[in-house]
Gaussian input, Z-matrix of N, CA and C with variables (Angstrom, degrees):
# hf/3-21g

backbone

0 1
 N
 C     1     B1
 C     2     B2     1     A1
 N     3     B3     2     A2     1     D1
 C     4     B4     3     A3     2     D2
 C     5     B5     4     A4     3     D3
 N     6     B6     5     A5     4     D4
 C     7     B7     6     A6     5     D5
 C     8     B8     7     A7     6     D6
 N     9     B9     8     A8     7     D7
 C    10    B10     9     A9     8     D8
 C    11    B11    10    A10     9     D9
 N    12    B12    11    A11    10    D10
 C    13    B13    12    A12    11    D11
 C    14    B14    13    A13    12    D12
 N    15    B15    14    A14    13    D13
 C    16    B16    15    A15    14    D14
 C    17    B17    16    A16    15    D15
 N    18    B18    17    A17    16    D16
 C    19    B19    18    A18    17    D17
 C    20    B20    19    A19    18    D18
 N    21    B21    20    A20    19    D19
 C    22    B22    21    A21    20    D20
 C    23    B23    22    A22    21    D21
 N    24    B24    23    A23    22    D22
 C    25    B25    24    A24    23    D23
 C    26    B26    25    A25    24    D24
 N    27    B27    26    A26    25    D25
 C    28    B28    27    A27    26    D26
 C    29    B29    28    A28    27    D27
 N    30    B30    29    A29    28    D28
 C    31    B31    30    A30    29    D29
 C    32    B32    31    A31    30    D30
 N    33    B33    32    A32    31    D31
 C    34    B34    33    A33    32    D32
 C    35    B35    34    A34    33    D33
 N    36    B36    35    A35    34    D34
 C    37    B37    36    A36    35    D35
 C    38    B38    37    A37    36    D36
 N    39    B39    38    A38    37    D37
 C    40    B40    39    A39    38    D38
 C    41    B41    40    A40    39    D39
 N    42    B42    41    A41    40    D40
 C    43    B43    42    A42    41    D41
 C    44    B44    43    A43    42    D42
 N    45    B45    44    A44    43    D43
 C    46    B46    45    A45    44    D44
 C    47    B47    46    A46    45    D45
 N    48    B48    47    A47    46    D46
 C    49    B49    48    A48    47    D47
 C    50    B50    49    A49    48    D48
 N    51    B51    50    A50    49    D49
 C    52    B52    51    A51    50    D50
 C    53    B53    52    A52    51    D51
 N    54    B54    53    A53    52    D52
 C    55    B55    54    A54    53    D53
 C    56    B56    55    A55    54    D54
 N    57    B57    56    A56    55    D55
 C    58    B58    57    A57    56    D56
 C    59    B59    58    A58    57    D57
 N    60    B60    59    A59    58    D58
 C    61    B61    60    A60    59    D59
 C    62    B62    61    A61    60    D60
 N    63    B63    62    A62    61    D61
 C    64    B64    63    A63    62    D62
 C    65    B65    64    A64    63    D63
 N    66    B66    65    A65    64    D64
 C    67    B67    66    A66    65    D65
 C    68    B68    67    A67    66    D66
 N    69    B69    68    A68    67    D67
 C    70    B70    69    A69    68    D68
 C    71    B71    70    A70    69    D69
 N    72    B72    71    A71    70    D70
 C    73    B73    72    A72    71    D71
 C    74    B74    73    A73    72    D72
 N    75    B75    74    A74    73    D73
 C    76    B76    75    A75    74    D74
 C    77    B77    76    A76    75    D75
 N    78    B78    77    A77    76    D76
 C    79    B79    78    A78    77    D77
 C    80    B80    79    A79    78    D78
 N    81    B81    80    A80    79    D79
 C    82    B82    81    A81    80    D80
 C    83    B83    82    A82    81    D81
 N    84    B84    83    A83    82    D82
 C    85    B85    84    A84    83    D83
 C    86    B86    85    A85    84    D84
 N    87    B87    86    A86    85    D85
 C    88    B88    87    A87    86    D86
 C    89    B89    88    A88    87    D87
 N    90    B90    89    A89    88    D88
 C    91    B91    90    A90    89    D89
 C    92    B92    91    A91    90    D90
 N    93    B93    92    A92    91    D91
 C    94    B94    93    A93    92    D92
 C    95    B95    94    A94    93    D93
 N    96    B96    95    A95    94    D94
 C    97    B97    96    A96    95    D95
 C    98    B98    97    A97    96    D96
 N    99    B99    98    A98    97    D97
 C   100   B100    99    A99    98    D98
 C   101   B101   100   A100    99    D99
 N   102   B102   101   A101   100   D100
 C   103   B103   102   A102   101   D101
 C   104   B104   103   A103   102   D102
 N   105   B105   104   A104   103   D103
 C   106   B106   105   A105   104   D104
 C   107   B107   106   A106   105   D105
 N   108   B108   107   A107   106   D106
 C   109   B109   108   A108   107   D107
 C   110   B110   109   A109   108   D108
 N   111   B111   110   A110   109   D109
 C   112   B112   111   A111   110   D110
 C   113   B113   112   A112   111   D111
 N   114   B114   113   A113   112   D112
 C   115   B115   114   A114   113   D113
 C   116   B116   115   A115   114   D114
 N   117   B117   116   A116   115   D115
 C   118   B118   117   A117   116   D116
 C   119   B119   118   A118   117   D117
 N   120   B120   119   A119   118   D118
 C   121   B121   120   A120   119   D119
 C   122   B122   121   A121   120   D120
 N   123   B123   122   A122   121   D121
 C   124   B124   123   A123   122   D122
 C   125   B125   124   A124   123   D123
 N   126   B126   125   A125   124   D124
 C   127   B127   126   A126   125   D125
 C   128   B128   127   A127   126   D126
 N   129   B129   128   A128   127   D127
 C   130   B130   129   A129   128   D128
 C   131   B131   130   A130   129   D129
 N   132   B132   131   A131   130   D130
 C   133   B133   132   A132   131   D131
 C   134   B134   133   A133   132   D132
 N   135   B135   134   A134   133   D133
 C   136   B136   135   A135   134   D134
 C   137   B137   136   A136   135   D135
 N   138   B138   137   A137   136   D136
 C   139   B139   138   A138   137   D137
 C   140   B140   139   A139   138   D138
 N   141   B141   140   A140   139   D139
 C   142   B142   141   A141   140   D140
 C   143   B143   142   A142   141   D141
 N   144   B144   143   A143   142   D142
 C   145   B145   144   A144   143   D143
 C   146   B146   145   A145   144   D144
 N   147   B147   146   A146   145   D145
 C   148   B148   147   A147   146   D146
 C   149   B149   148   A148   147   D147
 N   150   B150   149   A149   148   D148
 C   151   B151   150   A150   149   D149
 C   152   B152   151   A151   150   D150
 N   153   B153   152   A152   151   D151
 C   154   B154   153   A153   152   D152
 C   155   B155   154   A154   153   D153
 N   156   B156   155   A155   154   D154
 C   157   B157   156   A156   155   D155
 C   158   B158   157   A157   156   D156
 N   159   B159   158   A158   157   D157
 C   160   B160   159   A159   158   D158
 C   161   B161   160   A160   159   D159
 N   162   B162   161   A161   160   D160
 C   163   B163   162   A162   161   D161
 C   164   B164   163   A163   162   D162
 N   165   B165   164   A164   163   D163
 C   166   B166   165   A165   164   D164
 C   167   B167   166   A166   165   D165
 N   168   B168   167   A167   166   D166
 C   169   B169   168   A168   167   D167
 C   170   B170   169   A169   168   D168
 N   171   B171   170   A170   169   D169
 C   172   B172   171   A171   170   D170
 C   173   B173   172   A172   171   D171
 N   174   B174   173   A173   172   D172
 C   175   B175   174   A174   173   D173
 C   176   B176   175   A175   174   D174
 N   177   B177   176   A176   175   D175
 C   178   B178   177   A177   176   D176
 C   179   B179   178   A178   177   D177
 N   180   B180   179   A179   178   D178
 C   181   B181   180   A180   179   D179
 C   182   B182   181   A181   180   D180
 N   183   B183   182   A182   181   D181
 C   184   B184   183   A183   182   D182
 C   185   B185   184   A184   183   D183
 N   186   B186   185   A185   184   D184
 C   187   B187   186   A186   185   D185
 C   188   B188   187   A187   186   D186
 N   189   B189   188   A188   187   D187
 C   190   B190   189   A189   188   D188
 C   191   B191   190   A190   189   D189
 N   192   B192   191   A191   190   D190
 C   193   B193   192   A192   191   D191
 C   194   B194   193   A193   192   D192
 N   195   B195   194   A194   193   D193
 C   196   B196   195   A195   194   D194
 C   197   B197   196   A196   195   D195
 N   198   B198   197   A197   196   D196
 C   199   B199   198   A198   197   D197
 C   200   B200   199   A199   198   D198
 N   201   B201   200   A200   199   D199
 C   202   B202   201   A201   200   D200
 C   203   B203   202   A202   201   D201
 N   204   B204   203   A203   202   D202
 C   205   B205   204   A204   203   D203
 C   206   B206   205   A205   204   D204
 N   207   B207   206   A206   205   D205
 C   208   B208   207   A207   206   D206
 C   209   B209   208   A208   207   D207
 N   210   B210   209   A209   208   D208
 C   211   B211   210   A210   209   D209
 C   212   B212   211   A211   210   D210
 N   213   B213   212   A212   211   D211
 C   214   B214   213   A213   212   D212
 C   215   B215   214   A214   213   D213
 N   216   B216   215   A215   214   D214
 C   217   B217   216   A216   215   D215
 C   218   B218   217   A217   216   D216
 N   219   B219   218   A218   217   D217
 C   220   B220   219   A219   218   D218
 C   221   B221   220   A220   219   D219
 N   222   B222   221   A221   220   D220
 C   223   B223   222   A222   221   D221
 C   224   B224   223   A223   222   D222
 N   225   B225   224   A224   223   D223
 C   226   B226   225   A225   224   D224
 C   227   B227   226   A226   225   D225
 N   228   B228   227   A227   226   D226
 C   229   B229   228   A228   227   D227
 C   230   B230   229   A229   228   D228
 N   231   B231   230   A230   229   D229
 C   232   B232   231   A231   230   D230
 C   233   B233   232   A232   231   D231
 N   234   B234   233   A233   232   D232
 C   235   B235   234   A234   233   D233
 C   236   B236   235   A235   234   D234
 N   237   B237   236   A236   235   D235
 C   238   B238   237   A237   236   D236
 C   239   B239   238   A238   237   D237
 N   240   B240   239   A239   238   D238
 C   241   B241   240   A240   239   D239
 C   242   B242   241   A241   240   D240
 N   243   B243   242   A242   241   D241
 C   244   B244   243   A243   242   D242
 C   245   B245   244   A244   243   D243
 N   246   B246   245   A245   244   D244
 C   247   B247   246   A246   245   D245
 C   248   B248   247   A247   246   D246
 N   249   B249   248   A248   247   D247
 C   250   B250   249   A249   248   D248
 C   251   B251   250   A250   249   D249
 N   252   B252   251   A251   250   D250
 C   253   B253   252   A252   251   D251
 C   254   B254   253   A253   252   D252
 N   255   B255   254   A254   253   D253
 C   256   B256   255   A255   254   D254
 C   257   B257   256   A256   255   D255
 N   258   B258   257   A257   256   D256
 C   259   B259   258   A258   257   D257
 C   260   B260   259   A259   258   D258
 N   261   B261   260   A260   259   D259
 C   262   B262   261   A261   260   D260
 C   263   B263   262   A262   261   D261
 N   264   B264   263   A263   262   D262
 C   265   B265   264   A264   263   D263
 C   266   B266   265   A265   264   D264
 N   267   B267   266   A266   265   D265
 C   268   B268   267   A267   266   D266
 C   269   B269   268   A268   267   D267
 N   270   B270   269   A269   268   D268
 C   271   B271   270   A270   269   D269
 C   272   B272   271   A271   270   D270
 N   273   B273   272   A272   271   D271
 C   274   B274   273   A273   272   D272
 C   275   B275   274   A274   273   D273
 N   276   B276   275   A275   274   D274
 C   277   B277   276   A276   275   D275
 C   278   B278   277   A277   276   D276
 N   279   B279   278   A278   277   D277
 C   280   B280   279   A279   278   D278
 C   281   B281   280   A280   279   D279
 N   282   B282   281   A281   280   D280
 C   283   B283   282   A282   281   D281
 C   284   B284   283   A283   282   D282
 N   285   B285   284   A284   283   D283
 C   286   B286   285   A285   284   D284
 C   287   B287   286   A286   285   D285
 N   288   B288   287   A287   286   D286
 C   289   B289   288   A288   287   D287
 C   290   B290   289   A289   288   D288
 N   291   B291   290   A290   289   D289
 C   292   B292   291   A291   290   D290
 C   293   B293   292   A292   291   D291
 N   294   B294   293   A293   292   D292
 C   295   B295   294   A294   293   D293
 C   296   B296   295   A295   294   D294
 N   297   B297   296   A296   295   D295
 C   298   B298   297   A297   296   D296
 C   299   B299   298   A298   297   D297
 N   300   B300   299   A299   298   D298
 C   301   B301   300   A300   299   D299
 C   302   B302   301   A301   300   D300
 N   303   B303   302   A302   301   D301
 C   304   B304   303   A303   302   D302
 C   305   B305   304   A304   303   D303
 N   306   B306   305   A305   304   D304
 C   307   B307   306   A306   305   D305
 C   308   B308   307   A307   306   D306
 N   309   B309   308   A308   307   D307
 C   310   B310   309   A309   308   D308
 C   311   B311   310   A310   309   D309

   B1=1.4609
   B2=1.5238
   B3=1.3788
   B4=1.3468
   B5=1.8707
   B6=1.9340
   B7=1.3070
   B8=1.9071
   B9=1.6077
   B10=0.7750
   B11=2.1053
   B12=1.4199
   B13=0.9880
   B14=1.5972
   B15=1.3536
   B16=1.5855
   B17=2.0819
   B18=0.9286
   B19=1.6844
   B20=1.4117
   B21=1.0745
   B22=1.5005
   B23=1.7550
   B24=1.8686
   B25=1.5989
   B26=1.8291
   B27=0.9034
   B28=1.6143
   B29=1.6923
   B30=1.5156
   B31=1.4354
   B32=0.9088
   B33=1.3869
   B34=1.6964
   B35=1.6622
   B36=1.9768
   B37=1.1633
   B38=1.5706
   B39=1.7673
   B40=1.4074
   B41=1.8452
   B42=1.3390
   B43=1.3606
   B44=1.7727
   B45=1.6741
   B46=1.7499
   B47=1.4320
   B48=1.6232
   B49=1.8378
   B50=1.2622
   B51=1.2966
   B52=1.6087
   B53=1.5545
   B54=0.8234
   B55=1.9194
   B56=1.9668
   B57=1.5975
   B58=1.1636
   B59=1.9097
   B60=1.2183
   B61=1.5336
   B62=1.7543
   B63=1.1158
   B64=1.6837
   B65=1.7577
   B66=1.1244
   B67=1.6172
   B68=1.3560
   B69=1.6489
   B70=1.3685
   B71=1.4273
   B72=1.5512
   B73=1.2480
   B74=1.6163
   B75=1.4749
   B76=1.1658
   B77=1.6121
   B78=1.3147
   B79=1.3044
   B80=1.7009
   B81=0.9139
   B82=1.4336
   B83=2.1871
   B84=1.3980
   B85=1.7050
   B86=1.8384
   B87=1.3354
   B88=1.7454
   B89=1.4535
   B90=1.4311
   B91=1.4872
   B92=1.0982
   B93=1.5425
   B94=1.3906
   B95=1.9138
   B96=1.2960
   B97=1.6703
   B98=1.7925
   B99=1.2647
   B100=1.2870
   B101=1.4658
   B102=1.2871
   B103=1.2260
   B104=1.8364
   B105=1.2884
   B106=1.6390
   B107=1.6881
   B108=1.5148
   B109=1.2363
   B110=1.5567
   B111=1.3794
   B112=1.2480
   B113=0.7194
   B114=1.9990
   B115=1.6395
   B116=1.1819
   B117=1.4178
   B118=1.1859
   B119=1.2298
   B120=1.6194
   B121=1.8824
   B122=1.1574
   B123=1.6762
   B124=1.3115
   B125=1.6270
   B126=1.2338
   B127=1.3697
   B128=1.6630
   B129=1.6459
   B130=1.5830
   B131=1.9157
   B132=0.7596
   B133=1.5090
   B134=1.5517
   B135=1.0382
   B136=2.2143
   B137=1.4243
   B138=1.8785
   B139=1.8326
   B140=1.3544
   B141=1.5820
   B142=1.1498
   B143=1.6963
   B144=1.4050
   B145=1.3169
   B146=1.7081
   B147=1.6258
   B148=1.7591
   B149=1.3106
   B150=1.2533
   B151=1.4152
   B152=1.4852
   B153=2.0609
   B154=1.6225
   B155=1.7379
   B156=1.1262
   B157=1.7201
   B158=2.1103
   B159=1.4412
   B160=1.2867
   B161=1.4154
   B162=1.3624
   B163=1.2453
   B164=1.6041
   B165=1.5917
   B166=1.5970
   B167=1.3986
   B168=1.2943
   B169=1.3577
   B170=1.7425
   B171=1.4033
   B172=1.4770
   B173=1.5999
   B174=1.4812
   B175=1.9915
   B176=1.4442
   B177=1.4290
   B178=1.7687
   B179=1.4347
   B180=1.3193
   B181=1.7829
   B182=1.4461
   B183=1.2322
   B184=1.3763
   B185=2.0256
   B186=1.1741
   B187=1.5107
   B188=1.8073
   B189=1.3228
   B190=1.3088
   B191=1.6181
   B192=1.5199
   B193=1.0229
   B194=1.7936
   B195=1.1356
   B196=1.8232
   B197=1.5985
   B198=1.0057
   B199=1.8598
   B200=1.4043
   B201=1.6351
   B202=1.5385
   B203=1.4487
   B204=2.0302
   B205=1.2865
   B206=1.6683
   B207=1.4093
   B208=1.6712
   B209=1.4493
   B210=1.4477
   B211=1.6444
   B212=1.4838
   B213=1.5865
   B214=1.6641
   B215=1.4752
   B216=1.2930
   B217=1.4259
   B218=1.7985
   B219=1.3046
   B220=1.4467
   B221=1.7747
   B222=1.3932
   B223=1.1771
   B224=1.6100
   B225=1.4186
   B226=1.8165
   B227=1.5006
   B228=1.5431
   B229=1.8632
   B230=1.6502
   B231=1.4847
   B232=1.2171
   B233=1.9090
   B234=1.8151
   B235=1.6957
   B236=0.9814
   B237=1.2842
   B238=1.6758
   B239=1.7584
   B240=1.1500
   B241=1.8169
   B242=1.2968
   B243=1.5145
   B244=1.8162
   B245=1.2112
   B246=1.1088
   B247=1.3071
   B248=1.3361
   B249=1.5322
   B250=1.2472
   B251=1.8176
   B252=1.1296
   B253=1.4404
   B254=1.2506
   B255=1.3514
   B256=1.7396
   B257=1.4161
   B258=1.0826
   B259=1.8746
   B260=1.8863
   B261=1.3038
   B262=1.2681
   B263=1.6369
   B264=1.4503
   B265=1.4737
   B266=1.1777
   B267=1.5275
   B268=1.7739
   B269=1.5043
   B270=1.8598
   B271=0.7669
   B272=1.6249
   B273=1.1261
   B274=1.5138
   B275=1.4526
   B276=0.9656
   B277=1.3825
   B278=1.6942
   B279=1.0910
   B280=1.4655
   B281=1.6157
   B282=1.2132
   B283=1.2933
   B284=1.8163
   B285=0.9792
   B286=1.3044
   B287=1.5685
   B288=1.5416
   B289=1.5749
   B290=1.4377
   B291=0.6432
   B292=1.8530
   B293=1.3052
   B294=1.2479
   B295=1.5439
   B296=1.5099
   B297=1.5662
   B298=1.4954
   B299=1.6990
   B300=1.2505
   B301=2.0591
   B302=1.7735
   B303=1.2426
   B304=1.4891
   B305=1.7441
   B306=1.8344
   B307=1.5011
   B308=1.7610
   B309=1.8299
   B310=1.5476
   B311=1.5161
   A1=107.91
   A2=138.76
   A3=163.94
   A4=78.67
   A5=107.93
   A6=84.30
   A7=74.00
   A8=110.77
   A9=117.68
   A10=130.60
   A11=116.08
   A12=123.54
   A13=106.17
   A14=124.03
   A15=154.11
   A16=79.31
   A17=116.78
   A18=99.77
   A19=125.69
   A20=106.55
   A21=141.42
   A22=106.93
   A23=100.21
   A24=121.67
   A25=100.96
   A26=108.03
   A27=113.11
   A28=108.17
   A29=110.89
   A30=114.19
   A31=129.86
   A32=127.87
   A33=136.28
   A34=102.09
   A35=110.57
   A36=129.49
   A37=121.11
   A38=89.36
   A39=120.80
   A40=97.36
   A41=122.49
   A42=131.42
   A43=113.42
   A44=111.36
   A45=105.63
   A46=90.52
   A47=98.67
   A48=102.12
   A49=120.27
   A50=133.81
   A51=138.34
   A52=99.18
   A53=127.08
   A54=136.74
   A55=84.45
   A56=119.36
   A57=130.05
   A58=82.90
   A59=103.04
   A60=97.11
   A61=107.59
   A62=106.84
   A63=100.93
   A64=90.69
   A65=136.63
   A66=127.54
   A67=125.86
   A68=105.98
   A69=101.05
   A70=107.45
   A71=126.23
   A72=122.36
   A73=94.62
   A74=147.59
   A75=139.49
   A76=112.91
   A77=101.52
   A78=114.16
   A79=116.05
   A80=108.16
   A81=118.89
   A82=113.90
   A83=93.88
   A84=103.48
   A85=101.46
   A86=109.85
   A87=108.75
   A88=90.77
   A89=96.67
   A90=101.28
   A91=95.90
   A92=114.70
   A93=135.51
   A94=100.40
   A95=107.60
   A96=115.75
   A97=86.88
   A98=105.66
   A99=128.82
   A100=103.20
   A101=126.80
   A102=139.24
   A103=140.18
   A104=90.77
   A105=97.27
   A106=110.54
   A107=118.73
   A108=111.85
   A109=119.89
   A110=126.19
   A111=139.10
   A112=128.49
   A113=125.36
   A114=121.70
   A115=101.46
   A116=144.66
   A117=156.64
   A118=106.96
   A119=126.07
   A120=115.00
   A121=98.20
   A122=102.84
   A123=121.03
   A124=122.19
   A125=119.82
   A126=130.36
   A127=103.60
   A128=105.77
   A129=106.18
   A130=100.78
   A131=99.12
   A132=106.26
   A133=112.82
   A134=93.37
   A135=122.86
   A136=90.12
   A137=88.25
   A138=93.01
   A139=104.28
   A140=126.67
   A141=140.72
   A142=115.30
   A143=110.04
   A144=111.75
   A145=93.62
   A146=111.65
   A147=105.25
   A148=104.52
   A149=91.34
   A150=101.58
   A151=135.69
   A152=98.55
   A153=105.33
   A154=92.14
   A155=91.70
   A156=77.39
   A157=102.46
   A158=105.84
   A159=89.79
   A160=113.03
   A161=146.66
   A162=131.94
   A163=89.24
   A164=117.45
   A165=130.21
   A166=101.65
   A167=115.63
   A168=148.06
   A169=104.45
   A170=124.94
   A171=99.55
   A172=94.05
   A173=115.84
   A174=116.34
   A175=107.85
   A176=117.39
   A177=104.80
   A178=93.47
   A179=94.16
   A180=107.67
   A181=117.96
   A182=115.66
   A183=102.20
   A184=102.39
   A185=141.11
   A186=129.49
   A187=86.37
   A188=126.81
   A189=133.63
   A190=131.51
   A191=113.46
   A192=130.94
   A193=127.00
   A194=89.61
   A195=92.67
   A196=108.62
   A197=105.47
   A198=100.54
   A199=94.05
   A200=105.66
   A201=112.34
   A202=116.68
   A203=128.06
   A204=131.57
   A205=82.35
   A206=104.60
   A207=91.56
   A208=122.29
   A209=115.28
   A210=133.80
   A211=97.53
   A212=118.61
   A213=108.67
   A214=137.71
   A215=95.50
   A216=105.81
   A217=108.38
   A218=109.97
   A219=98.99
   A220=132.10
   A221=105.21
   A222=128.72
   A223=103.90
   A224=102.43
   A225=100.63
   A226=124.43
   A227=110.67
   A228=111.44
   A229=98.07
   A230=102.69
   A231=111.98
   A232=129.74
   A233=99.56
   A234=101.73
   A235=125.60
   A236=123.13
   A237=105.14
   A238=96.20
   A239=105.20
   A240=120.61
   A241=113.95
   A242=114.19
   A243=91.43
   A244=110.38
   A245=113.84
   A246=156.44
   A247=130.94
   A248=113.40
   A249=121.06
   A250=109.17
   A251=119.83
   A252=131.69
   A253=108.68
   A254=134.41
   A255=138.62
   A256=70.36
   A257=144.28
   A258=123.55
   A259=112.70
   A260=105.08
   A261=101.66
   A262=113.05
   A263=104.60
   A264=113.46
   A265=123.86
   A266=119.48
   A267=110.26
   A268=70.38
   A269=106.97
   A270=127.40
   A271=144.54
   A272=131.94
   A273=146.54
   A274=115.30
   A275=115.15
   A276=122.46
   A277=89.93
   A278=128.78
   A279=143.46
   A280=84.21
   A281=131.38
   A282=154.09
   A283=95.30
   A284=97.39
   A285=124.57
   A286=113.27
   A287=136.07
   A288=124.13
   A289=93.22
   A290=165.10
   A291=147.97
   A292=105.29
   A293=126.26
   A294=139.81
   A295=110.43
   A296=104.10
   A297=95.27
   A298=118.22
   A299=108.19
   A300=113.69
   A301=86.42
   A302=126.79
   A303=111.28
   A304=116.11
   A305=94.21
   A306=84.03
   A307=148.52
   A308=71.20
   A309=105.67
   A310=114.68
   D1=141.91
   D2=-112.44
   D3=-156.70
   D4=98.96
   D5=153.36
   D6=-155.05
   D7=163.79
   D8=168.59
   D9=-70.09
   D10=91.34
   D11=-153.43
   D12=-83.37
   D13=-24.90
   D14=-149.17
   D15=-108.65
   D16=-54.67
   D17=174.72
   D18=-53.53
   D19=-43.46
   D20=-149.02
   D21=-45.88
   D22=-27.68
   D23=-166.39
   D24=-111.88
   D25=-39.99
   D26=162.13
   D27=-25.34
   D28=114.88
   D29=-164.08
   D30=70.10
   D31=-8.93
   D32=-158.87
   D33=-99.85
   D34=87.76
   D35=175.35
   D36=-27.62
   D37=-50.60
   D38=-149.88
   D39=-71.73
   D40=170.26
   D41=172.72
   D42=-56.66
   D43=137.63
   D44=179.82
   D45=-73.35
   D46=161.76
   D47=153.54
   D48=-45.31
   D49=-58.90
   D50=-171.70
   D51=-52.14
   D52=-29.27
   D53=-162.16
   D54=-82.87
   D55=-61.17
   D56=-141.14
   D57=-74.22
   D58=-49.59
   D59=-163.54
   D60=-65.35
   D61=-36.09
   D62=-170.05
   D63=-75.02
   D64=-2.97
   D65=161.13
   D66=-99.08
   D67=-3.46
   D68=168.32
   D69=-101.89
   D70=-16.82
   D71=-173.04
   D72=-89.13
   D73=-12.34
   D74=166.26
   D75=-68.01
   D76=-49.70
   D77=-175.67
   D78=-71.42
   D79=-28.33
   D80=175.24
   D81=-96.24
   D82=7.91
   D83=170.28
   D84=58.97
   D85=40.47
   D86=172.08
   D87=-105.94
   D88=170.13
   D89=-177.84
   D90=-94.10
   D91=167.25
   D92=-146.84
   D93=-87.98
   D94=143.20
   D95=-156.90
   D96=-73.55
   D97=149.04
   D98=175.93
   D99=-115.83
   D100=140.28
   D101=148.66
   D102=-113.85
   D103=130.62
   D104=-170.75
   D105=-118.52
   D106=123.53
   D107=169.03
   D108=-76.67
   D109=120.68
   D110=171.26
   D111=-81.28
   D112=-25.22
   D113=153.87
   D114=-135.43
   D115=-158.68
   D116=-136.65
   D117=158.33
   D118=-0.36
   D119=151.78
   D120=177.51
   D121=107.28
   D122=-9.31
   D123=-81.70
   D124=145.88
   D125=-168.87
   D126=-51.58
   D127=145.42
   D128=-168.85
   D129=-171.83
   D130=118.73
   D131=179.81
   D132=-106.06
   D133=-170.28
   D134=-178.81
   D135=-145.51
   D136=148.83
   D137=153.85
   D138=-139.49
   D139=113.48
   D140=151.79
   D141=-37.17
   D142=127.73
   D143=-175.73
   D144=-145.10
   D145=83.61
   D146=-165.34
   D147=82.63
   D148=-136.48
   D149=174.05
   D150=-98.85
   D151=2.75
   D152=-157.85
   D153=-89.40
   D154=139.06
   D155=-178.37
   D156=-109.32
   D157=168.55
   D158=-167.74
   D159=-145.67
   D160=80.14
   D161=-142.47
   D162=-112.53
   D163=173.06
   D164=-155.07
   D165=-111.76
   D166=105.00
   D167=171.66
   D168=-51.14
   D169=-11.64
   D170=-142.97
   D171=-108.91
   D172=14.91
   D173=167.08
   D174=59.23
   D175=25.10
   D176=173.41
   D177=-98.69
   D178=147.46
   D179=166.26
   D180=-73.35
   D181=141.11
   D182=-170.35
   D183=-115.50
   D184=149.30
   D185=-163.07
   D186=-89.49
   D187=-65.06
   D188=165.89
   D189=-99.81
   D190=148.49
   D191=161.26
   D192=-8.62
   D193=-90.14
   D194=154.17
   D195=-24.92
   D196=-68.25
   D197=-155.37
   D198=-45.13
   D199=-69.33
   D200=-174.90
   D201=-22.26
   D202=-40.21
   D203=-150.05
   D204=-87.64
   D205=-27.23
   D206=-171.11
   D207=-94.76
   D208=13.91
   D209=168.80
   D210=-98.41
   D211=-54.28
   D212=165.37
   D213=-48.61
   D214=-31.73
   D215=-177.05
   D216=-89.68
   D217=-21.34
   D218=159.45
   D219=-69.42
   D220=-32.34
   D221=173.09
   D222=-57.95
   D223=-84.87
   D224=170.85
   D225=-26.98
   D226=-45.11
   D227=175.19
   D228=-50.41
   D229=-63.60
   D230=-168.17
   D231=-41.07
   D232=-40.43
   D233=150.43
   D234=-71.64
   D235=-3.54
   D236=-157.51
   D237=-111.25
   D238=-42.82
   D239=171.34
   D240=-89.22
   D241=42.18
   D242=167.55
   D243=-93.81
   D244=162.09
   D245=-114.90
   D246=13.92
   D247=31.26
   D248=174.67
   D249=-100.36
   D250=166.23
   D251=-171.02
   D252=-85.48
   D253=31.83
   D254=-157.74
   D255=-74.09
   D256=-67.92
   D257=-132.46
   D258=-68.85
   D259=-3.23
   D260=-177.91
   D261=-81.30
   D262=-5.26
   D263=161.21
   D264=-93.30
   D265=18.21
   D266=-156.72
   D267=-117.72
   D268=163.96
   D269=146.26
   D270=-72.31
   D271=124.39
   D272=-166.03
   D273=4.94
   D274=-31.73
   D275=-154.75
   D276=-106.59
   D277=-55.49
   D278=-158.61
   D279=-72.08
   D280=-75.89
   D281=-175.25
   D282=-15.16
   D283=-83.99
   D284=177.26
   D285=-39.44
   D286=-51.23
   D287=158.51
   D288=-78.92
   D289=32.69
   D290=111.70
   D291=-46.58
   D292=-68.79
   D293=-155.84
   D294=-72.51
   D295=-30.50
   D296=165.34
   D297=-88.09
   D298=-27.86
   D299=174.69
   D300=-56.66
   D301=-33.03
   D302=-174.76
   D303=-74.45
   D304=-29.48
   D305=173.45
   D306=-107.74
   D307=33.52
   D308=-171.44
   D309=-80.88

């Protein structure tokens, strides 16, 4: 799916996912998220958390790297905190594949 992922943070006051996850895995005593790029066109990462590894289910293209860590890193919140309300901190775009991984 073709959506603008690199917009998505444009204006967005509030904390990115990648920011949110490396503070819930501190705060919650996990080891600190690792990231690995898996392609480079189009850009697509993993984030190592230990040993669980966690790559982004949700098929958007991402233009850069970053974005990709910040579609992974929503995904990862999303296993690691379910059934908690993390997405009401994500921004619009993030928010939104949360709510559907919930109505999967």
């Amino acid at each position: 799916e073709e959506r603008d992922v690199g917009s998505a943070l444009v204006g967005w006051t509030g904390k990115a996912p990648k920011v949110q996850l490396i503070e819930w895995c501190a705060k919650n005593k996990l080891p600190k998220p690792r990231f690995q790029a898996v392609s480079s066109h189009p850009p697509a990462s993993s984030v190592f958390i230990g040993k669980e590894q966690y790559k982004d289910p949700s098929g958007l293209t991402c233009k850069k790297l970053l974005e990709s860590e910040q579609l992974v890193s929503t995904y990862a919140l999303f296993k690691l905190a379910q059934g908690r309300q993390l997405h009401r901190m994500l921004p619009p775009l993030f928010r939104d594949l949360w709510l559907g991984w919930e109505r999967e």
